[in-house]
C-alpha positions in Angstrom: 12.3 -1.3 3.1 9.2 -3.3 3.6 8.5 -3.1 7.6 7.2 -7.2 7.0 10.7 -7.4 6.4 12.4 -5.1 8.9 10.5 -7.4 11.4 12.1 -10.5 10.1 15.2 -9.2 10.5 14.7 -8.6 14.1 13.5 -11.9 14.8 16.4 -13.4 13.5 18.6 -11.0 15.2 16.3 -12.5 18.2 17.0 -15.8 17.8 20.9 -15.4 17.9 20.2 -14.0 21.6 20.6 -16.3 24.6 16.6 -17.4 25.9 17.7 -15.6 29.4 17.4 -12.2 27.3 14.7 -12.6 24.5 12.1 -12.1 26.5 13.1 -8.4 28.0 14.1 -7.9 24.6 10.9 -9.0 22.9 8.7 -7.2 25.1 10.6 -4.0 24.3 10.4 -4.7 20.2 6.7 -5.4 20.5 5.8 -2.1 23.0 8.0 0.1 20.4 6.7 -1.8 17.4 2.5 -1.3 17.9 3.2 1.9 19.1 5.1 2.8 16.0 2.3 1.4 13.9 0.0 3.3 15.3 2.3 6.9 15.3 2.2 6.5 11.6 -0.8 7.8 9.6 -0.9 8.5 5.8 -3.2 10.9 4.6 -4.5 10.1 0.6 -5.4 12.8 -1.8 -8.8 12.9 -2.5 -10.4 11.0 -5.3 -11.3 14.1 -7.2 -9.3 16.1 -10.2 -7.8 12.8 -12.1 -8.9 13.2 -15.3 -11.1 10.0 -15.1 -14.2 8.8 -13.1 -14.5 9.8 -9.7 -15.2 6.4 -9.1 -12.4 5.2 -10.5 -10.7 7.4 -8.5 -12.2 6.2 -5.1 -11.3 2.6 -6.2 -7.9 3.7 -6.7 -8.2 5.1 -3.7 -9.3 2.5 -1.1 -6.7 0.5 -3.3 -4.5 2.2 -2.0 -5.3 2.5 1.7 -6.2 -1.3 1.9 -2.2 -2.0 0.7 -1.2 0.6 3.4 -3.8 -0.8 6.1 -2.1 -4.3 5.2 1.6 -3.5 6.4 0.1 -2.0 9.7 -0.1 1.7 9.0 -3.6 4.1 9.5 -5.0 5.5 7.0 -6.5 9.0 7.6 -10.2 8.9 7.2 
């Protein structure tokens, strides 16, 4: 599941709760949510061994990690 989404179920969820509790509970969801961003780190094969360009295969690459970077996750460098 897309974490974009996963979030936007949880702020629904939020908005169901009485205002007396959303704010312990959204101080919670945002501590555990950076901090799970940043737990999570993909590491990419190298660009090399593709059968076409290496730098086609760096493209690809950064492709790649950009669309990664983009839903909050680290690449490794």
């Amino acid at each position: 599941m897309d974490t974009n989404k996963m979030r936007e179920q949880f702020e629904e969820f939020m908005r169901r709760k009485p205002k007396r509790m959303r704010g312990a509970y959204l101080r919670a969801f945002e501590a555990g949510w950076k901090s799970s961003r940043e737990a999570v780190v993909v590491e990419l094969p190298g660009a090399e061994g593709y059968g076409f360009s290496e730098d086609a295969a760096q493209a690809m690459r950064d492709e790649c990690a950009n669309a990664i970077e983009a839903q909050g996750l680290k690449v490794a460098p």
